[in-house]
N, C-alpha and C positions, 0 to 999 in steps of 0.2 A: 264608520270607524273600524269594525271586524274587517271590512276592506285592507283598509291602510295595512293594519298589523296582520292580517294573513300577507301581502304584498311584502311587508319588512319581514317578515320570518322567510318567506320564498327567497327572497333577497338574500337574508343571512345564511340559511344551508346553501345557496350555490356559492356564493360567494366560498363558503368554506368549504365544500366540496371542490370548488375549485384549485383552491388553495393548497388543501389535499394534495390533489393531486399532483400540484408542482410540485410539490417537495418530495413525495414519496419516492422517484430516481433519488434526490441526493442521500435520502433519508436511508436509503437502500442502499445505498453504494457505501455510506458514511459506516452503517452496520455491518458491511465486507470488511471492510480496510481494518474498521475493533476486531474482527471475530481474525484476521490474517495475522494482524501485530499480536495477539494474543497467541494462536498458535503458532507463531513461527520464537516467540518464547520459550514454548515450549519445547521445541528443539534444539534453540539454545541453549538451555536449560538439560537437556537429557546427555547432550553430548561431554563426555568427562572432559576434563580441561587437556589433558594428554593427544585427547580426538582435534583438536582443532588447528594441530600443524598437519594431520592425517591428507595425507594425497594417494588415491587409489591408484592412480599411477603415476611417474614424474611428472607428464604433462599437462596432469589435470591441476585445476585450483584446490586449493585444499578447503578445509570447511571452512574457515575463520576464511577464506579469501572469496570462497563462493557464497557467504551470509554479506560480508561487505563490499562484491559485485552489485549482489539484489539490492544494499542499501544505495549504492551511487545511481543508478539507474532510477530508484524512487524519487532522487534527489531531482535527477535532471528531469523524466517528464515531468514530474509533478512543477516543478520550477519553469519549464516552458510551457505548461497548459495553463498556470495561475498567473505568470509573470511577476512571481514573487523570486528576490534573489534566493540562490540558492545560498546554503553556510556554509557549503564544502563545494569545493571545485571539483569539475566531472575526475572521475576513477581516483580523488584523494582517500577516502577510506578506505579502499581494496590495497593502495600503498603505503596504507599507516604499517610501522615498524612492530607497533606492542601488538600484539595479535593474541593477547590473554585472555580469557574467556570473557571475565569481567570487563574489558574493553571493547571487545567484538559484540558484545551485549547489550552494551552503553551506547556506540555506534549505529546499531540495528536499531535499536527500540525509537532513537532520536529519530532517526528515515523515518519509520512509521508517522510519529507524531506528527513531522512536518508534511505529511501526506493528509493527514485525518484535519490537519490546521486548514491546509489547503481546502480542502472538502468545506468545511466550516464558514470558509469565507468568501467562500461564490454562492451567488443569488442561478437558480434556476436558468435562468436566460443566458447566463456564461456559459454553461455547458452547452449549450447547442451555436456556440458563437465557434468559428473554423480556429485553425492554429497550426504549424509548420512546426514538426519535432525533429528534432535533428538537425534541422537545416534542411528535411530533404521530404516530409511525408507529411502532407497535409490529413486534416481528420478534424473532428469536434473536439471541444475539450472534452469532452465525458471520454468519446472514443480514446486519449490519449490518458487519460485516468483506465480504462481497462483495460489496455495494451500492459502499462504498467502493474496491473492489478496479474494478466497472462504472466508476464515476466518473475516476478516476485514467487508467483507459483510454480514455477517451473523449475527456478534455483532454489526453492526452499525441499521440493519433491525427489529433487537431485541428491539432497544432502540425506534424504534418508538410506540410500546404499551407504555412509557414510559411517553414521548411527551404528548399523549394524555390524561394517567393518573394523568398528571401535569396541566391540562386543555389548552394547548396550540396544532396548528397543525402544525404536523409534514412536513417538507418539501415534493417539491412534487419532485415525482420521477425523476433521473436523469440520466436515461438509456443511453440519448448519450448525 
């Protein structure tokens, strides 16, 4: 009898050791994407409404156009890594007309969501299933969740010379 039930308990910790361990990439990736939507709030957020037609030079995107770049771009890898349709067609938020804060914010935050949704509803085994982003670059889908994750960070990073130009500072770093 001590048999059996050392055997079921050996049983049950790998089982859930294993289990663990599946999850903990998504569980981990899923804790990026809160802790990125949350600070890039925060940005949004800091930036005065005045700052958000702000273009540090003509040819750059302004803040409100470079917050809902970052959001199109969530829209479409995340929607070709999951195969869920996307609700905005590629580069439509970057060309929405209202560009108020309170819109630009609304916009943003929804990209997030649909990203962390995404996250939510793939089982372990889709992440390491391949997938063609763009049309043109093959990768995993996790890989195509981090590429998007590089992206998001890099227009969000962008906008703090922005912040500043606005005479306001920028939040502070939010590595963990």
């Amino acid at each position: 009898m001590k048999a059996i039930q050392f055997f079921t308990t050996l049983c049950f910790l790998f089982g859930t050791l294993h289990f663990t361990q599946a999850q903990t990439p998504a569980n981990d990736m899923l804790k990026e994407w809160e802790r990125a939507k949350a600070y890039t709030k925060e940005y949004l957020d800091t930036m005065p409404e005045a700052g958000y037609a702000l273009k540090p030079t003509p040819e750059m995107r302004s803040f409100a156009e470079q917050m809902l770049h970052l959001t199109d771009a969530n829209y479409g890898f995340v929607s070709a890594a999951t195969g869920e349709k996307s609700p905005v067609s590629f580069g439509e938020s970057e060309k929405t007309t209202d560009k108020t804060k309170a819109n630009v914010t609304k916009l943003v935050m929804d990209g997030y969501d649909f990203v962390i949704t995404g996250i939510k509803k793939m089982t372990p085994a889709q992440f390491n299933e391949n997938v063609k982003i763009f049309g043109r670059f093959d990768m995993t889908k996790a890989m195509a969740f981090a590429k998007c994750f590089e992206h998001q960070t890099h227009h969000r990073g962008q906008t703090t010379v922005y912040i500043r130009l606005a005479g306001a500072k920028p939040p502070a770093e939010k590595l963990f």
